[in-house]
N, C-alpha and C positions, 0 to 999 in steps of 0.2 A: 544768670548774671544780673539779674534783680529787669528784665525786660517785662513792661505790661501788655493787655493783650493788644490794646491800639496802638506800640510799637511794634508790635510781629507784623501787623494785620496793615501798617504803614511800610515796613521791608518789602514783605511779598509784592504789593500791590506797585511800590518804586521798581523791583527789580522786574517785574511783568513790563512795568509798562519801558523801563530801559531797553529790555531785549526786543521790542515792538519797536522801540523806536531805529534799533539794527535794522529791524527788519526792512523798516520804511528805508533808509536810506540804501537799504541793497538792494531796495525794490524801484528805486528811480533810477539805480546805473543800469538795469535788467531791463528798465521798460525805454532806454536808449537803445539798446542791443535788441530787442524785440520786435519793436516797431518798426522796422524796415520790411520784415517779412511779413507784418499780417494786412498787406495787398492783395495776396494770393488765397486769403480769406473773406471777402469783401469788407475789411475792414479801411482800404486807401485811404479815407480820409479823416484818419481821425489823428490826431495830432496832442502831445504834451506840450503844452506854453510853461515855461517855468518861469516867466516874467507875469504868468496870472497871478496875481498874491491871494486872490478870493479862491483859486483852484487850491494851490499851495496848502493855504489854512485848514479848508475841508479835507483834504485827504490826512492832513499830519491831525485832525478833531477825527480821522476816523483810526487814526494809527494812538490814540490815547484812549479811545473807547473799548477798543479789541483790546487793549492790554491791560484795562478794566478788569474786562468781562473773563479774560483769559487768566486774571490772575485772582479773581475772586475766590475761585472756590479754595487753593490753598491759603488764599489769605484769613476765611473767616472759618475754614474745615478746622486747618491745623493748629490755629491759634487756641481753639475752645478745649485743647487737650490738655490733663491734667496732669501736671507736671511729676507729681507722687507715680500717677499711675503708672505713665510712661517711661521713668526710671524703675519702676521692681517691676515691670514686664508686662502688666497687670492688662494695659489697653492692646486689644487684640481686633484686630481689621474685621469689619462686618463683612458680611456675605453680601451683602447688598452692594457695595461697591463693587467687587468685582464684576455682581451680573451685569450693575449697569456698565460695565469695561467691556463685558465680552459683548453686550447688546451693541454697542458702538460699533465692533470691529465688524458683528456680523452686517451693520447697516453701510460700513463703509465698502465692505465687500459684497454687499449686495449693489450698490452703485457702479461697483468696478465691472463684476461681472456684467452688467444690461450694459454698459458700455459698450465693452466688447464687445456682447453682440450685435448690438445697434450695429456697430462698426464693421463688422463682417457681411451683416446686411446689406446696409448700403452698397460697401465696394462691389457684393456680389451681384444688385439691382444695376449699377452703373455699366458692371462688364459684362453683362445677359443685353441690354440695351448697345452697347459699343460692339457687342459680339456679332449685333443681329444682321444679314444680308443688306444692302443698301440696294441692290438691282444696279448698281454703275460703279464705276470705279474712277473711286476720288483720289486715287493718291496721284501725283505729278498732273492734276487738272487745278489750271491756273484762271480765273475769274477776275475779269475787268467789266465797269460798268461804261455800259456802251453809249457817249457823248453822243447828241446831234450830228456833230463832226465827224465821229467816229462810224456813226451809221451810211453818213455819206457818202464819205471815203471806203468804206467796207470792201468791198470787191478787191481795189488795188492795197487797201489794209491786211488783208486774208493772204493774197501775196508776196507780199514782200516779208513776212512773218513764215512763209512757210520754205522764201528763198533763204533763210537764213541757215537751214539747215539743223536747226535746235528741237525742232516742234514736226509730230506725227500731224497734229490736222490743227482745224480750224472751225468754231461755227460759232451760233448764235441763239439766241433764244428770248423767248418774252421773261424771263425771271431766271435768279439766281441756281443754285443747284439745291441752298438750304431754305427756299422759303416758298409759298406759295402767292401768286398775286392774281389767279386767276380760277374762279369757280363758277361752273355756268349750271341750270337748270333747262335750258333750252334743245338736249342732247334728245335725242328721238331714237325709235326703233322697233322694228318689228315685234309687234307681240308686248309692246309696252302698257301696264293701264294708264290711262288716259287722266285717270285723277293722281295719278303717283305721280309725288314732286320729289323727282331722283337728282342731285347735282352731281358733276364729274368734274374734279380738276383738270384743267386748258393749258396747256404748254403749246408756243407758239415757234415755231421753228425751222430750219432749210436743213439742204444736203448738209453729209457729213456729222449729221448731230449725233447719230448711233455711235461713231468709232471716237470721236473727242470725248463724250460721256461714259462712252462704255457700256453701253445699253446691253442687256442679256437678253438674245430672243429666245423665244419658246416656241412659235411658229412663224412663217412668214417671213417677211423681209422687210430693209431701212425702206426710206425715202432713195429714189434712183432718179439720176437722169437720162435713164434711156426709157424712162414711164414718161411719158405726158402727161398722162391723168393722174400722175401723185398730185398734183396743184392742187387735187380734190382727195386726199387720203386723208388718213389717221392711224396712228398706231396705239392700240391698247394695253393696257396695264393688267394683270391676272383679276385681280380685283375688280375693275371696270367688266370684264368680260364676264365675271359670274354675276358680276347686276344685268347686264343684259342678257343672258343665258342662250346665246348662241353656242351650239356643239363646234359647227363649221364653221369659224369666222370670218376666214380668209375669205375676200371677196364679197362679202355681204356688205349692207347699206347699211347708211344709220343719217338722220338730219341734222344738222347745227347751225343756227341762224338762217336758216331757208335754204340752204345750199344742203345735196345731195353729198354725203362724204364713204367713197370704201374701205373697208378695214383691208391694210394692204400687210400688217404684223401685228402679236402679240409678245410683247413682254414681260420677265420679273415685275414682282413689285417694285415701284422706284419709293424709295424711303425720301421722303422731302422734309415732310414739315416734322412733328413731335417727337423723336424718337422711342418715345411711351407710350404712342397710342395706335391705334391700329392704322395700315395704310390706307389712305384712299381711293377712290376710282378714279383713274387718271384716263386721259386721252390727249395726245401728242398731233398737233394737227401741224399741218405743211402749211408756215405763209410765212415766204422771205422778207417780207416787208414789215414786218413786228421784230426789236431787237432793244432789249432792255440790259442783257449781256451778253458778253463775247466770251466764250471759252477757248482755252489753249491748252491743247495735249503736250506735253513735254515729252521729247523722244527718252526712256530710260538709261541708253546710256549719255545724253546727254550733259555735260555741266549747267549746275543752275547759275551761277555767277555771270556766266559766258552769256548764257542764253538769255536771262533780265537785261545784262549789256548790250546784248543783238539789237533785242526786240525795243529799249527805251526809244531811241533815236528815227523812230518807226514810230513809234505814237507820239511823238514830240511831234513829228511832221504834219503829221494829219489832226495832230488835236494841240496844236500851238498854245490853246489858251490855258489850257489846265495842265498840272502837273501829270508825271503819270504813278498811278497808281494800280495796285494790284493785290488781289488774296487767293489763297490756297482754299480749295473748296474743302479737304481732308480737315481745315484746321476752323474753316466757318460750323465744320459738322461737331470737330468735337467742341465748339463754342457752348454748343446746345446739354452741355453735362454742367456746366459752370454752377450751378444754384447744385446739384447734386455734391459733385468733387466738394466745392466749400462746407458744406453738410457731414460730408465724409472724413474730411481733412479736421476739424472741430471736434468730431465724436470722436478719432482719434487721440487727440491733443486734453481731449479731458478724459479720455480711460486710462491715458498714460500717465496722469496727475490721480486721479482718483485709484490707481495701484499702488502708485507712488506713496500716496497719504495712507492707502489701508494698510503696508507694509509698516509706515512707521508705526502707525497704532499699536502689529498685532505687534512687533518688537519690543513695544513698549511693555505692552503684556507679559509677554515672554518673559521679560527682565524681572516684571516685577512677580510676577508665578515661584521665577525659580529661584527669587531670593527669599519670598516668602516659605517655599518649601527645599530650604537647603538644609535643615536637619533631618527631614525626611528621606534627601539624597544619600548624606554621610549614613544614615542608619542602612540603608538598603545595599549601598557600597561594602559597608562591610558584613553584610551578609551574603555578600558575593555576589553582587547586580554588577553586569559587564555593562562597557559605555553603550552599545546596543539599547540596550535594555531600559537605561536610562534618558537616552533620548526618544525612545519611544514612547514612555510612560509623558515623557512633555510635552511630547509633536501630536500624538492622538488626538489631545482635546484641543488644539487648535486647527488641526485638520477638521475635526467634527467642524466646528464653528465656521469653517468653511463651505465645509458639503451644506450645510444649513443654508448658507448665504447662496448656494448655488439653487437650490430648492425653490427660494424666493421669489429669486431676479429671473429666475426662466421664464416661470409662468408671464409676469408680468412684461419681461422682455417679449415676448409670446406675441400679447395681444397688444403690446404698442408699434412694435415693427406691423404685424399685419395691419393693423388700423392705417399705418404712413404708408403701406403698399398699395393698400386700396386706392388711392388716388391716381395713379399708373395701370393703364388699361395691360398695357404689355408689362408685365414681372413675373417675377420668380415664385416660385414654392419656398417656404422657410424649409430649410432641412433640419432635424436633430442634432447633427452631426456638428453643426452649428455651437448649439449648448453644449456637448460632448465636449466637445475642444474648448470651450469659452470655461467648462469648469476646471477642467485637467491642467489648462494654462493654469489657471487660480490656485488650486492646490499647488502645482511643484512651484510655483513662485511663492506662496507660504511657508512648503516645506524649507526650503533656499533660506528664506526669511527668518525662520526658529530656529534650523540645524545649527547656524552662529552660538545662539546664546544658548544650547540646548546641549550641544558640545562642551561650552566650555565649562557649562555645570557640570557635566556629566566626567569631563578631568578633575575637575576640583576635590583638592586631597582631602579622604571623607572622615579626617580627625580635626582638621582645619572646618570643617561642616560642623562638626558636632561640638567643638570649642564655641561658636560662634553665637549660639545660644545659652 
């Protein structure tokens, strides 16, 4: 139509940067819809002002750039083709473009697949950690931190909490259930070296703290008041006992702050502080007079509704100045996955985008393979190629490009999940079986992806093919 090449190369590059500019506007109603949920990401605070005009500008100078950049290459490829040529048939598509097509697809599905396994990693590092024993049992174990007030009052607090009829027991303790506030080096004991500087976590505690925590004995017995001399016990921890390596420990000594103390039980490990790292040597010592939380057993079949109603007006009385306040120890512990789950929940959210994007690639592919080889279709049609036959000679080579991309991303998926494991004393072994499934997901979600356009070649009436050239 008498068009020069700085009009082609002016269309391409308008109509690029028009559909970019779609994009942008369907990309601000998407990031209204979005934004509510990526809290659950650590993303809370981040916020779209669209009264910024300097925000505004920059994003819509980066939505004129991409549509540049995106429309560059049909704009100065297509333009340079010769008009003669390309009417008598003459201009025939290099080989080189396509490699670089299929290099694309295999790089985009090299991204999807490490994805995925990132992604199966993780969750699998999260649930070997959330699977692992705790030595007590947190579920219906209710944690309040214990007021001045509240310690004063304790005795008839402990009471009136357990006349309620909601709650199995009652106790107390110098620290929460998920944290550590106390580690001493001054623990003693037969047969210790003299220059070993051994610490042992200190839990400071009264009756009842075994049956409101859940404690798991392995030997020995709680704190009891029909002992007089629990005043002067301690119960250990499995780990604690193999640092001090008494066979019989029931009833033996050990020193702590100058005071003579008996091992009157041994326990599970209590899982407190990292969930990742190994446990440590604990020791539970008897002294009613230390109390930094109050725990609450909930009876199972109790209502929690009923029972937080019970118990408010109970801690109103005795702790008038502060509101009352409460947490679930179950939910302080899964607190402790938070940096993990966001990690996990991310690696998801971009393998499902990165499938997403390599699907449209290979499709595009696909398209353009099998219109480039649609006389080859029509000739093999009528030599009696069933659609079978036909869809297999198209889906091969992209399966290959697949299995390739699986090749890649294992290795290197390989050695970057174990590298991130390393930092976790307690994890998992990588399985195989891992990449197994991470490739086999890849293929039948390619296959899925070609059979469309690989079918409807493989219909197409193969006189209509052979006209068409």
């Amino acid at each position: 139509m008498g068009s020069g090449r700085l009009q082609l190369i002016g269309q391409f590059l308008s109509e690029s940067i028009f559909t970019s500019f779609l994009a942008f506007l369907l990309s601000l109603g998407l990031i209204q819809i979005v934004l509510p949920y990526l809290g659950d990401l650590g993303f809370e605070n981040i916020r779209f002002d669209f009264n910024n005009l300097f925000l505004l500008i920059s994003v819509f100078l980066v939505c004129i750039i991409t549509g540049l950049v995106a429309g560059s290459y049909p704009a100065f490829y297509l333009s340079s083709f010769l008009p003669v040529k390309v009417l008598k048939g003459i201009h025939k598509q290099g080989k080189g473009s396509v490699t670089f097509r299929k290099v694309l697809v295999v790089s985009q599905f090299t991204f999807s697949i490490g994805l995925i396994v990132s992604t199966t990693i993780v969750f699998q590092q999260i649930q070997h950690a959330k699977n692992r024993s705790l030595g007590y049992n947190p579920d219906n174990l209710i944690s309040i931190v214990a007021t001045s007030d509240l310690k004063k009052n304790y005795s008839v607090l402990k009471q009136d909490i357990l006349n309620t009829g909601y709650f199995e027991s009652v106790s107390k303790a110098s620290q929460p259930m998920t944290r550590i506030y106390n580690r001493w080096s001054d623990f003693s004991w037969v047969g210790k070296d003299p220059h070993a500087d051994i610490a042992l976590d200190a839990i400071m505690t009264e009756w009842d703290f075994e049956k409101t925590s859940g404690l798991k004995f392995k030997q020995g017995r709680p704190f009891s008041m029909e002992y007089s001399t629990d005043s002067n016990a301690v119960i250990l921890n499995e780990e604690a006992l193999k640092v001090i390596g008494y066979k019989h420990p029931i009833g033996k000594t050990m020193t702590s702050g100058g005071r003579v103390i008996t091992i009157v039980g041994i326990v599970e490990n209590v899982l407190i502080d990292d969930p990742f790292k190994p446990v440590y040597p604990l020791a539970i010592l008897f002294n009613a007079d230390v109390a930094n939380n109050i725990f609450l057993r909930l009876n199972p079949s109790a209502d929690l509704k009923k029972a937080l109603a019970a118990i408010q007006p109970v801690f109103n009385r005795y702790n008038p100045s502060l509101s009352f306040e409460y947490s679930f120890v179950d939910e302080d512990f899964g607190r402790k996955f938070m940096m993990e789950n966001r990690v996990g929940k991310l690696a998801g959210i971009f393998a499902g985008l990165a499938i997403f994007l390599s699907c449209l690639g290979l499709f595009g592919l696909v398209v353009f393979m099998a219109e480039s080889r649609i006389k080859e279709i029509g000739i093999r049609k009528v030599l009696g190629a069933s659609v079978p036959n036909i869809w297999i000679l198209l889906s091969k080579e992209f399966v290959l490009l697949v299995i390739i991309a699986c090749l890649i991303a294992s290795p290197v998926a390989f050695w970057l999940m174990k590298d991130w494991l390393q930092k976790y004393d307690y994890r998992i072994s990588i399985s195989w079986w891992v990449f197994a499934v991470a490739c086999l997901l890849t293929v039948v979600i390619a296959l899925f992806t070609v059979s469309t356009q690989a079918i409807r070649a493989a219909l197409t009436n193969p006189m209509k093919s052979l006209r068409s050239e």
